[in-house]
C-alpha positions in Angstrom: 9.9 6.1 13.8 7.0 8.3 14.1 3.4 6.8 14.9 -0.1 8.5 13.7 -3.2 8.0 15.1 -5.9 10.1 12.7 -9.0 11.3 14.2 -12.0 13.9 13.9 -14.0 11.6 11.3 -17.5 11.6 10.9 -21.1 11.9 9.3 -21.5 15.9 7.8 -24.5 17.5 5.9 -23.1 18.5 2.5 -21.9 22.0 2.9 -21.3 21.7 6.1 -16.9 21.5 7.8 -15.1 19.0 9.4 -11.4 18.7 11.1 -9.4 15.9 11.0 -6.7 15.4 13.6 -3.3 13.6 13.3 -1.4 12.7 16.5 2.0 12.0 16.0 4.3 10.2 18.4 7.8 9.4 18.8 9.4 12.7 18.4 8.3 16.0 16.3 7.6 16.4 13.1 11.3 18.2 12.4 12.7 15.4 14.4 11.3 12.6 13.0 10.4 13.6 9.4 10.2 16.0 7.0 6.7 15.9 6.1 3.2 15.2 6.5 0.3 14.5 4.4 -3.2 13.3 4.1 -4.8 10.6 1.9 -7.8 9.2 0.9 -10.0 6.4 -0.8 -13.4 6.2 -1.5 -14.8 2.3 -1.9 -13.7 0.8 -5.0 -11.4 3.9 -6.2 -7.5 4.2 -5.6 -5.8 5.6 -2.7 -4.9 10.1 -3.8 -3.2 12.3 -2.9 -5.5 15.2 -0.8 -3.1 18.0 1.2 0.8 18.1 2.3 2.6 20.5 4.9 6.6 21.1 4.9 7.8 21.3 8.4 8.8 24.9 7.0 5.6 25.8 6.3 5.0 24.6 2.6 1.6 23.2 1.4 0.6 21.4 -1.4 -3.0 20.5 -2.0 -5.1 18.3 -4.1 -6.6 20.3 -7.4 -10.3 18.8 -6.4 -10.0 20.6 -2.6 -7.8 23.4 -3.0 -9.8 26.4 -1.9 -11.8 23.9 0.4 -9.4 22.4 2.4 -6.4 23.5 4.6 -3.7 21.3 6.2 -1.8 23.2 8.9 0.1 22.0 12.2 0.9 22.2 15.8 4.4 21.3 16.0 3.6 21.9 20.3 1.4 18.8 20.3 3.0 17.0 17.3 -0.2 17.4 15.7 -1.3 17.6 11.9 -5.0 18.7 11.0 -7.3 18.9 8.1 -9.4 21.5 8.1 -12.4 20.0 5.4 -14.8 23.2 4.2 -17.6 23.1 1.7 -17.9 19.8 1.8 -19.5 17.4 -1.2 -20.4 14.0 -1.2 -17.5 13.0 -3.8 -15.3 13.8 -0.7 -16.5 10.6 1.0 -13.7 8.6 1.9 -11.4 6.8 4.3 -8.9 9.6 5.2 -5.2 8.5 6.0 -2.1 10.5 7.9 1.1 9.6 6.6 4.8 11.0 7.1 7.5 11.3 4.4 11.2 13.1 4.1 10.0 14.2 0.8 7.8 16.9 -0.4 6.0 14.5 -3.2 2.3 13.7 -3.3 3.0 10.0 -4.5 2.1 7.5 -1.5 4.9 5.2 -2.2 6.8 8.1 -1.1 5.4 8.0 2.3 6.8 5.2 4.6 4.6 5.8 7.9 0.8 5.7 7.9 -2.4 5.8 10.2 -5.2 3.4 10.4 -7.1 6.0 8.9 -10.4 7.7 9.8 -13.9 7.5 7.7 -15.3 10.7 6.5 -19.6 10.5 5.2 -20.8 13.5 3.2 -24.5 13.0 2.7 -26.4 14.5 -0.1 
């Protein structure tokens, strides 16, 4: 099964942009799965839903970052990324990787997961 490694986390001025990176291993994404995602959870709050990509291109994204954020891939280096714009404190939050074979944004749909990567957005 594929593994994920997220990385790219970080300490970011509000405002300012960050990119997450997710390294897959064990095969490509149209290989392995069908498709990736990214989660988060601030302290205290539920694990949500933030961004998904289709291995054929679809996305799906999170009402509170759409226009913000954009999740895109490099199927060459079986890489997913997070492209994090505009950034606000509320989007503080341990940010997960996770693979699925179906284009949902619940997590108990997703059966492989990162160790996740923390994301600070200071006032």
């Amino acid at each position: 099964q594929v593994q994920l490694v997220e990385s790219g986390g970080g300490l970011v001025q509000a405002g300012g942009s960050l990119r997450l990176s997710c390294a897959a291993s064990g095969g490509t994404f149209s290989t392995y799965t069908f498709v990736m995602a990214w989660f988060r959870q601030a302290p205290g709050k539920e694990r949500e839903f933030v961004a998904a990509v289709r291995w054929s291109g679809s996305t799906l994204y999170a009402d509170a970052v759409k226009g913000r954020f954009t999740i895109s891939t490099d199927n060459a280096k079986n890489t997913v990324y997070l492209q994090m714009n505009s950034l606000k404190p509320e989007d503080t939050a341990v940010y997960y990787c996770a693979a699925a074979k179906s284009f949902v944004t619940t997590e108990n749909a997703y059966k492989n997961w990162g160790q996740g990567t923390q994301v600070t957005v200071s006032s």
